[in-house]
Each structure stands twice: as C-alpha cells, then as structure tokens.
TISE-180516 format. One record per residue: residue number from 0; residue in one letter; x, y, z negated of N, C-alpha, C in turn. Coordinates in Angstrom, 3 decimals. Atoms other than C-alpha are relative to their C-alpha. Layout:
TISE-180516
{rec NUM A {X Y Z} {X Y Z} {X Y Z}},
...
//
This chain:
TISE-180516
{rec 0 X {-0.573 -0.007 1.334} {5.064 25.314 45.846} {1.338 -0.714 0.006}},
{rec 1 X {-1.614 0.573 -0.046} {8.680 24.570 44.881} {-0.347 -1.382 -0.598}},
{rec 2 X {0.060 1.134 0.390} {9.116 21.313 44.056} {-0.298 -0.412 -1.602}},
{rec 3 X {-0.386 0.207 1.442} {10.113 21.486 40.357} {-1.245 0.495 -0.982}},
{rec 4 X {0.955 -0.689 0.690} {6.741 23.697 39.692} {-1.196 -1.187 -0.134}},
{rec 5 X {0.927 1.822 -0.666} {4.816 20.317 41.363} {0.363 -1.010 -1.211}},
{rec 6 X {-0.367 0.957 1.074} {6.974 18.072 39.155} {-0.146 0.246 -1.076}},
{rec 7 X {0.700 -0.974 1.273} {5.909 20.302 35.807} {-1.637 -0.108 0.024}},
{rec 8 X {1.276 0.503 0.149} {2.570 19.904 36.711} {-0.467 -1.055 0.164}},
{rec 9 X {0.027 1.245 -0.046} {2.627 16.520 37.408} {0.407 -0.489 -1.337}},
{rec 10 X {-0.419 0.352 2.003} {4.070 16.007 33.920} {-0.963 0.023 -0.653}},
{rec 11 X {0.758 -0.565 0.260} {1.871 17.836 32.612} {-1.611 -0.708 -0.513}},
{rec 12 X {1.074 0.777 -0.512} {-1.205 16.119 33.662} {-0.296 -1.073 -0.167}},
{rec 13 X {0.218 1.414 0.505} {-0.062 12.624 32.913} {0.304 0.061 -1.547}},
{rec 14 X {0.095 -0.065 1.542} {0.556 13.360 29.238} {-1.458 0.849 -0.345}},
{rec 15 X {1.184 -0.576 0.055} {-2.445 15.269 29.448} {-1.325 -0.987 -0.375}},
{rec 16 X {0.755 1.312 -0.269} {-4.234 12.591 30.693} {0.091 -1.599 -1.190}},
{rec 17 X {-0.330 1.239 0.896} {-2.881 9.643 28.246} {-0.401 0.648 -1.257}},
{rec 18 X {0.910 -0.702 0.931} {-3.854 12.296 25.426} {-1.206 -0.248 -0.241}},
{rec 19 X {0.785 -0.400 0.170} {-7.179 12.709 26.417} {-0.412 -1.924 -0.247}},
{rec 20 X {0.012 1.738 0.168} {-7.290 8.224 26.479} {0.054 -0.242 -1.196}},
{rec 21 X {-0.240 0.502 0.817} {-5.854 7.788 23.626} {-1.213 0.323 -1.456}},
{rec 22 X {1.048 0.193 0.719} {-8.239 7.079 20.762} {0.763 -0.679 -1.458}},
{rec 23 X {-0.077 0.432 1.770} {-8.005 6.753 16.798} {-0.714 -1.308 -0.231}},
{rec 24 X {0.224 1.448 0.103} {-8.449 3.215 16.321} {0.100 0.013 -1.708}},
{rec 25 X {-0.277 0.415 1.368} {-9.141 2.246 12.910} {0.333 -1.376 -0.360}},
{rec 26 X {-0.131 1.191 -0.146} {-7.623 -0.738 11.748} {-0.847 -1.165 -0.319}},
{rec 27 X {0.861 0.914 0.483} {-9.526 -4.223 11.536} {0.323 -0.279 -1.476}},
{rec 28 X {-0.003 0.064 1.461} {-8.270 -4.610 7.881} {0.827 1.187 -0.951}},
{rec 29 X {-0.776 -0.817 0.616} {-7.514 -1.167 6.270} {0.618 -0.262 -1.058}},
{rec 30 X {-0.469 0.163 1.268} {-5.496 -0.765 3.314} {-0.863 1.084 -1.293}},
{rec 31 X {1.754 -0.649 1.602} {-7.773 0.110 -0.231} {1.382 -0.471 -0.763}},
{rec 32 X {-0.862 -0.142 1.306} {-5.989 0.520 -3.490} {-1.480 0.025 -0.928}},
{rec 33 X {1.228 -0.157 0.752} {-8.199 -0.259 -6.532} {1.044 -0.143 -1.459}},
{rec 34 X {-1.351 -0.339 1.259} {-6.638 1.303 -10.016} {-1.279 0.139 -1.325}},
{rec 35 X {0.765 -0.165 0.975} {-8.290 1.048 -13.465} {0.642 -0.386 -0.919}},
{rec 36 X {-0.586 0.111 1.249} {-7.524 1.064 -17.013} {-0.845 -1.554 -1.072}},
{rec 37 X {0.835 0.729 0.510} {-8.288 -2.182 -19.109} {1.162 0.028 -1.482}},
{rec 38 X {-0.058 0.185 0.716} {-7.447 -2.225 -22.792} {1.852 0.467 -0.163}},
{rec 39 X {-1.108 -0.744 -0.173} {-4.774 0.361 -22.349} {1.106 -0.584 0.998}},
{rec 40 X {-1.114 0.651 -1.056} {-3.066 -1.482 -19.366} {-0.328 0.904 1.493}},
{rec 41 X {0.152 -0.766 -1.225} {-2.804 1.198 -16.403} {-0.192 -1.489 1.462}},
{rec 42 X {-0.032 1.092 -1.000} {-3.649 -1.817 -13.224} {-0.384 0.841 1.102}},
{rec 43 X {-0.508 -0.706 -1.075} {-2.919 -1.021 -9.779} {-0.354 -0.886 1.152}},
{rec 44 X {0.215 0.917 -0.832} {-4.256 -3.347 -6.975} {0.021 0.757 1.310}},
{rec 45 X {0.045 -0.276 -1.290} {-3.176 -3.019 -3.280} {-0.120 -1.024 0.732}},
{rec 46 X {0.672 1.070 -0.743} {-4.672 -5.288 -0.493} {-0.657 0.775 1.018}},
{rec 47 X {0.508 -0.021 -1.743} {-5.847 -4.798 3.221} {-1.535 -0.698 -0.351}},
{rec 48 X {1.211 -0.076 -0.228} {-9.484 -4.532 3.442} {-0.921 -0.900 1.352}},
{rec 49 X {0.465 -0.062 -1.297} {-10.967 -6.885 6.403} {-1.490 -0.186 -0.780}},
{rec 50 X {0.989 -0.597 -0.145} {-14.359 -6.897 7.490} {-0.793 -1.959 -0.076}},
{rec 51 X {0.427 1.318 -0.129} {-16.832 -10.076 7.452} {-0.459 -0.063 1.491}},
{rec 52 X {0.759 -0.458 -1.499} {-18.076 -8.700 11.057} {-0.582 -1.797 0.863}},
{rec 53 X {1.062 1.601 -0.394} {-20.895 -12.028 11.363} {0.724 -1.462 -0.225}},
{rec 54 X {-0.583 0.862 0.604} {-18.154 -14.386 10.309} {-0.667 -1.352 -1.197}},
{rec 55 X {0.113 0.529 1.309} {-18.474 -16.990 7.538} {1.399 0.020 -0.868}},
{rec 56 X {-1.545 0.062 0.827} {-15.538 -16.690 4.888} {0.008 -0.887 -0.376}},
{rec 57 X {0.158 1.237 1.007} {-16.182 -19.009 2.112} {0.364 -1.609 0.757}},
{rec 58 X {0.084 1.010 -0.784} {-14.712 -22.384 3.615} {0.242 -0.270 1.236}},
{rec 59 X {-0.171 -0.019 -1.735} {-14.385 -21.399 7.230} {1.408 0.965 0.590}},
{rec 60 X {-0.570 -0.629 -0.392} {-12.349 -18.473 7.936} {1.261 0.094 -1.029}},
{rec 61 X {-1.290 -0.035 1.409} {-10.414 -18.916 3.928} {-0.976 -1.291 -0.109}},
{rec 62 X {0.509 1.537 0.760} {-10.849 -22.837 3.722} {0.405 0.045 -0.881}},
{rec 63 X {-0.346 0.677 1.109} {-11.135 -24.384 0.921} {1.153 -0.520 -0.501}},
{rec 64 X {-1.434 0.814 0.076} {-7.944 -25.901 -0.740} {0.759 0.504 0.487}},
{rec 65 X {-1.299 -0.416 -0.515} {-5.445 -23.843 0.591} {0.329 1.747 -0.241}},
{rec 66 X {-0.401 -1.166 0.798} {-3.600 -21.117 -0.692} {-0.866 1.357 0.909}},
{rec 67 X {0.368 -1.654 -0.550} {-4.743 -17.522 0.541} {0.246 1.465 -0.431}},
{rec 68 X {-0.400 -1.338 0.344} {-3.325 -14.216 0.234} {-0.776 1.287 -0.648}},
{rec 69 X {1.044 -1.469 0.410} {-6.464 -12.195 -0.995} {-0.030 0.763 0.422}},
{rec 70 X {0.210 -0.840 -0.707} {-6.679 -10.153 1.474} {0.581 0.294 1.253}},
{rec 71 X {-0.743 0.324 -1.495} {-4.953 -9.256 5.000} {0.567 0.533 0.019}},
{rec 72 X {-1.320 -0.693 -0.675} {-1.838 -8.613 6.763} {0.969 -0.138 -0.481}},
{rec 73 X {-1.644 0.137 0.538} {0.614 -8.088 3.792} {-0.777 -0.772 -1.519}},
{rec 74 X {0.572 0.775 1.671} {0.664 -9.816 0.356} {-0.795 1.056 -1.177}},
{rec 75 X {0.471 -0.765 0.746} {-1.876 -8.242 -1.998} {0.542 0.101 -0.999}},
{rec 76 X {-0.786 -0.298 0.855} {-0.296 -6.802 -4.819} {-0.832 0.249 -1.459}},
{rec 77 X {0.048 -0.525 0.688} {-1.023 -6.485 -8.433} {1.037 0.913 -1.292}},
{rec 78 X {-1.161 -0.349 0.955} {0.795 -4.028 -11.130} {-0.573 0.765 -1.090}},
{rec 79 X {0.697 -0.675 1.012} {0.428 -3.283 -14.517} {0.994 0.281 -0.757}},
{rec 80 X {-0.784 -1.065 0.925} {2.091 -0.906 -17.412} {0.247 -0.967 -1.322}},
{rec 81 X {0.459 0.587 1.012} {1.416 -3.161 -19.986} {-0.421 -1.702 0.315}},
{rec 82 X {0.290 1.422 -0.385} {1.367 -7.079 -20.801} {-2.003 0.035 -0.001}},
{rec 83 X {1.416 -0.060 0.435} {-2.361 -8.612 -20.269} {-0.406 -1.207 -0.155}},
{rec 84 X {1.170 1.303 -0.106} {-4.478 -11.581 -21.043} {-1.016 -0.197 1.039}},
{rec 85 X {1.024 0.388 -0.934} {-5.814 -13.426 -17.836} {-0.580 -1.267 -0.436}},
{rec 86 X {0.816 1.755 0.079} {-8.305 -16.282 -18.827} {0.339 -0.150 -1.120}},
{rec 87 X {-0.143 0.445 1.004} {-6.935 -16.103 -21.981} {1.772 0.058 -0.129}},
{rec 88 X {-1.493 0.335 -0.243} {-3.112 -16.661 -20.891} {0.636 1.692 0.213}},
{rec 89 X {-1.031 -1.511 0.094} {-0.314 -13.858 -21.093} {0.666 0.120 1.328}},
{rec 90 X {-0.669 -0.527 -1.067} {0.944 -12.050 -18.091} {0.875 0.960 0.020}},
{rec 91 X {-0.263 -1.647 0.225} {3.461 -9.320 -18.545} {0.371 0.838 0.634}},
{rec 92 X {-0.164 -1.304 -0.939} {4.190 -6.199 -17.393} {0.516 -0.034 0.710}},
{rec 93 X {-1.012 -0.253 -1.216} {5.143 -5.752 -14.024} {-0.338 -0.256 1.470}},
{rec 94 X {1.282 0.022 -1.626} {4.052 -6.113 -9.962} {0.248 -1.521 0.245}},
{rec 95 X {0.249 1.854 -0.233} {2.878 -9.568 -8.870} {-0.571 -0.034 0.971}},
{rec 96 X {0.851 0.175 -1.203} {1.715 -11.138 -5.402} {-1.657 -0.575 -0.813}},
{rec 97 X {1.134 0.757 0.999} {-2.076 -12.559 -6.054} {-0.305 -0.822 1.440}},
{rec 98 X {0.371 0.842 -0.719} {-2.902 -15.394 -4.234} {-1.105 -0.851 -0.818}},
{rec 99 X {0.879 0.643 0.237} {-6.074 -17.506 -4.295} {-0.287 -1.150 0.818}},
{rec 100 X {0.390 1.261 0.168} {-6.974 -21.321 -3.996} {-1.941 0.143 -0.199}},
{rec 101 X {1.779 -0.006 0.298} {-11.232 -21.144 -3.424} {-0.148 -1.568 0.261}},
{rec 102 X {0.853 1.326 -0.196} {-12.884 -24.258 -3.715} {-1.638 0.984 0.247}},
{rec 103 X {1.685 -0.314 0.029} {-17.176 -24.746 -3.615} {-0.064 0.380 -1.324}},
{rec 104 X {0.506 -0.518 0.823} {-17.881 -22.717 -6.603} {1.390 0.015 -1.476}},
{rec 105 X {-1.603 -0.810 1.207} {-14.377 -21.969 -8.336} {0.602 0.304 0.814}},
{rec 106 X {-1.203 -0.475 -1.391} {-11.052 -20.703 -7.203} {0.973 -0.037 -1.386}},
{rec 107 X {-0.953 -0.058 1.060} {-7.655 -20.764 -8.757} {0.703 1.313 0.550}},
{rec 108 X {-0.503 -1.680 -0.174} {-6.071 -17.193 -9.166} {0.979 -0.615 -0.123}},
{rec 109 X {-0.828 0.389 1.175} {-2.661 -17.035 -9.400} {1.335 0.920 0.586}},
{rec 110 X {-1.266 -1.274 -0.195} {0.321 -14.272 -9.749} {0.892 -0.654 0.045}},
{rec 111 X {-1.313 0.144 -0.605} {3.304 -14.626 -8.076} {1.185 1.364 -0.540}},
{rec 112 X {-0.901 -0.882 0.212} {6.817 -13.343 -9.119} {-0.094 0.325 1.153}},
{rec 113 X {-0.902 -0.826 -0.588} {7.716 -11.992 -6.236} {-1.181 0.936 1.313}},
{rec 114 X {1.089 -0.768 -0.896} {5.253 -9.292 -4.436} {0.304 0.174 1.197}},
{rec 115 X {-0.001 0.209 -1.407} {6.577 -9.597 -1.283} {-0.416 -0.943 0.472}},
{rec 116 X {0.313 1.172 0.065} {6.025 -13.150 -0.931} {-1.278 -0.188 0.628}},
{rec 117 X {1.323 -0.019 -0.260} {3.329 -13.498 1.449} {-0.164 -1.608 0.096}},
{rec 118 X {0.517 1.258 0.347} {0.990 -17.139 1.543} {0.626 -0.382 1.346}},
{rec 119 X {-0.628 0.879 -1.061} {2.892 -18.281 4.951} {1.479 -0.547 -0.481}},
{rec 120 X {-1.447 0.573 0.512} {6.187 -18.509 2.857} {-0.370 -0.324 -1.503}},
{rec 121 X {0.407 0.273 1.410} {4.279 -19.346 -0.426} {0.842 -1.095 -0.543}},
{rec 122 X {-1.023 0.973 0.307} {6.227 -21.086 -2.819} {-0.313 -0.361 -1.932}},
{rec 123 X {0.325 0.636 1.328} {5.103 -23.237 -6.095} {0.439 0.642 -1.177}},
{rec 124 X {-1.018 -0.040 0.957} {7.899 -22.375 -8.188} {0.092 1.723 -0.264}},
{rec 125 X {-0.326 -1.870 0.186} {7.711 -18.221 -7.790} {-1.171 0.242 -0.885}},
{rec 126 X {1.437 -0.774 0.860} {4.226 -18.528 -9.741} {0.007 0.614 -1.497}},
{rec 127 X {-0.172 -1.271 1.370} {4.027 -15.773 -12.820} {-1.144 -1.260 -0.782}},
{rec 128 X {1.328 0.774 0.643} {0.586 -17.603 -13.933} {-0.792 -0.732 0.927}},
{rec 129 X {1.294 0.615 -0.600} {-2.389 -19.941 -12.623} {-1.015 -0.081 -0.938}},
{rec 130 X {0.605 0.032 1.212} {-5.540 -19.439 -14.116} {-1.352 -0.438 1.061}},
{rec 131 X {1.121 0.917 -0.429} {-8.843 -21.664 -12.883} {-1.530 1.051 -0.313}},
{rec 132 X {1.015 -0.898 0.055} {-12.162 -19.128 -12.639} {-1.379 -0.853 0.657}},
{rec 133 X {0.804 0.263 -0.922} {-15.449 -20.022 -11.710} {-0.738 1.303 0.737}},
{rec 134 X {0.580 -1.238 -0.978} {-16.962 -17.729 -8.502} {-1.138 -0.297 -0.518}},
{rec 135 X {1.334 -0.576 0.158} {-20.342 -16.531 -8.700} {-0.776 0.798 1.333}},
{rec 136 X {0.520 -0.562 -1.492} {-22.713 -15.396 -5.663} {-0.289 1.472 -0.337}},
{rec 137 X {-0.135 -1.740 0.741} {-22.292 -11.425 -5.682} {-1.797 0.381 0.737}},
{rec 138 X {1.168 -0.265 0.115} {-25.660 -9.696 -6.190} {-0.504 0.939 1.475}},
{rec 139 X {0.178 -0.662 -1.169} {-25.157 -8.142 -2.454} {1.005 -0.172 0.789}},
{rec 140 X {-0.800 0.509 -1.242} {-23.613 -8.598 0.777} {1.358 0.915 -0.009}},
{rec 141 X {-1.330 -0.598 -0.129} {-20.159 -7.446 0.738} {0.776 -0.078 1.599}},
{rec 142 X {-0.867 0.654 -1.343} {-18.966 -6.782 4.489} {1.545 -0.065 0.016}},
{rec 143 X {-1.730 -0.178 -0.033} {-15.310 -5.636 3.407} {-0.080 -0.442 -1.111}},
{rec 144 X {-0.759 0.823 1.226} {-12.956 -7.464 1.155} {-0.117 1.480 -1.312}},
{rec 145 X {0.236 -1.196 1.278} {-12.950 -5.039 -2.252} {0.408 -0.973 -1.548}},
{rec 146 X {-0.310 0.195 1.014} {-11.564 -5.335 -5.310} {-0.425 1.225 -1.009}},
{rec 147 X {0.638 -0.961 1.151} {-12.981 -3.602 -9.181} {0.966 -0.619 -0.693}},
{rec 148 X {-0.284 0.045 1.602} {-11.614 -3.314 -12.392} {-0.704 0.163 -1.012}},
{rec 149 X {0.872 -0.781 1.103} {-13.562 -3.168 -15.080} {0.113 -0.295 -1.319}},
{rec 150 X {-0.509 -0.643 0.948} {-13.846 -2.636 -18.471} {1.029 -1.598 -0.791}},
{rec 151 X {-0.675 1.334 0.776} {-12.782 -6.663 -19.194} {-0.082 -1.187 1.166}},
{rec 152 X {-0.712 0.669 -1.366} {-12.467 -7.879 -15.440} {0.503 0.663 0.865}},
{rec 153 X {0.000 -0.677 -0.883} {-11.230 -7.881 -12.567} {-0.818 -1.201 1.244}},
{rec 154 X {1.170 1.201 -0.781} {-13.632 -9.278 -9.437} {0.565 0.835 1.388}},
{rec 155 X {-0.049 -0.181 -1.668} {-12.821 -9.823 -5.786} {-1.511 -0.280 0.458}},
{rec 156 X {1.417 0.290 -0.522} {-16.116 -9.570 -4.159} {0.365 -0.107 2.214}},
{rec 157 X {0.202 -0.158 -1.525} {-16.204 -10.423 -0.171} {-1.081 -0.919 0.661}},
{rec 158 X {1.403 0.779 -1.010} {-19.404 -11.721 1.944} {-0.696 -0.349 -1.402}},
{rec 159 X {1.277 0.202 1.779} {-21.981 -13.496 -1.028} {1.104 -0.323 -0.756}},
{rec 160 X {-0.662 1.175 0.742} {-19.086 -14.874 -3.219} {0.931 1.576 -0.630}},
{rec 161 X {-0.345 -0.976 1.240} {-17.744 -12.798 -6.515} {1.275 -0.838 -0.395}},
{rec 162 X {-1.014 0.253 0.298} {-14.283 -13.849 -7.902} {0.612 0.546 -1.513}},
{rec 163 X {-0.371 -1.327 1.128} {-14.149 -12.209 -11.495} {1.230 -1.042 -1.096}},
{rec 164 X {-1.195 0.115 0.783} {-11.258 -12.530 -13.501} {-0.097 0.304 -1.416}},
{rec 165 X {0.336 -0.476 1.208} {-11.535 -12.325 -17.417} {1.393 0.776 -0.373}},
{rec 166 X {-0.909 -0.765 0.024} {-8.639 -9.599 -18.123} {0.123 0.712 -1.308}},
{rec 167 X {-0.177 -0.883 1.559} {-7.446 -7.951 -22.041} {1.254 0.257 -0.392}},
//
C-alpha cells in the first residue's frame, strides 16, 4: 500500500478509536431551572444541582456560619417580573444572586445586587435584602439540591433540611 492510503487509515482509526472512548459524562452538579408564578410575580430560579452522594451537608460540607452560594459552580440566580414580599420585607423587580448563611435550625437568605457575584468574592455591601428563616427537616431524603415555588414560598430542600422562604 502507498503510503498516504496507510496514513488515511491510520487517521482514521485513531479518531475512530477516541470516538468509540469517549463517553457522555454527566455533570456532578447539573444545572435545574425552577420557574413559578406567586401572586402575579413570574420567578425564575437558576442553580447547579449537586448530589448528596453519602456526604453530610448540613454543617460539614456547607458549614455553618459562612456564607454559601445555594448551590454549585456559578452563583444561583433569582429573577422576578414584579416587586415581592420576602419575610414580610420588599424586594423589587429584577435578577439577584441568593446566597445563604445556615446555622443549627435557621439560615439567613439573602439577595444580592449583583447576579454574578459568586460567595468567593461575596461582598456585604452588594446585599438587595437579608431575611432570617427558620429550616425545617424535609419530609424525605433529598439527594440533589432542588428548588420549588409555591403558591406563598419558596423552599430549598437538599439531604433532610427544608429552607422555605415566605414569598407575596
């Protein structure tokens, strides 16, 4: 064989080959979008999904006392059409980072101007609101992070521990 027919099939073969290797990896913390309507306010939540895979969260993996991004990779995002009442307090319209503060059996929520803003460059002074919640042990094991809307919260649920937000 001529050379060049050799070197074509040799090509060939190693892209062939790295093809048949290569594998759909799903990521350890996908990205989830969670969208619902509360008291005519269109809300829009984006956040990276990880997994509890035999972990402990609560305290260990998201200590206590220290800020946390709500979720992984990039800053979780909320956005809404319309101003809303969190906890009672006014938030208005428009996209916000959400970062969370868990203690043993509360957590402090709290929207950030600036949705890029992830919790390694967190910064006091960019905060939209802070609003003080108490958690609750969720009625089932949650292995991925997840966020709901509903009709007058909103609740982070991940591993036993519920996060609900009073929202109007």
């Amino acid at each position: 064989m001529k050379f060049t027919t050799k070197f074509t099939i040799l090509i060939f073969s190693v892209f062939f080959t790295i093809g048949a290797f290569a594998q759909d990896k799903k990521p350890a913390s996908p990205a989830a979008t969670a969208k619902g309507n509360i008291s005519g306010a269109n809300i829009t939540i984006e956040y990276s999904s990880p997994f509890v895979k035999g972990r402990t969260i609560w305290g260990e993996l998201v200590p206590y006392g220290k800020v946390w991004r709500a979720g992984a990779n990039a800053p979780t995002t909320i956005e809404t059409d319309k101003n809303l009442k969190i906890e009672g307090k006014e938030l208005a319209a428009g996209k916000y980072s959400i970062y969370v503060i868990p203690e043993n059996g509360s957590a402090t929520v709290i929207f950030g101007k600036d949705p890029k803003m992830s919790a390694y460059n967190y910064d006091e002074a960019k905060d939209a609101l802070r609003v003080q919640v108490k958690t609750r042990k969720s009625s089932k094991m949650n292995e991925s992070l997840v966020y709901n809307i509903n009709k007058n919260n909103i609740t982070l649920s991940w591993e036993n521990i519920d996060i609900p937000v009073s929202v109007k």
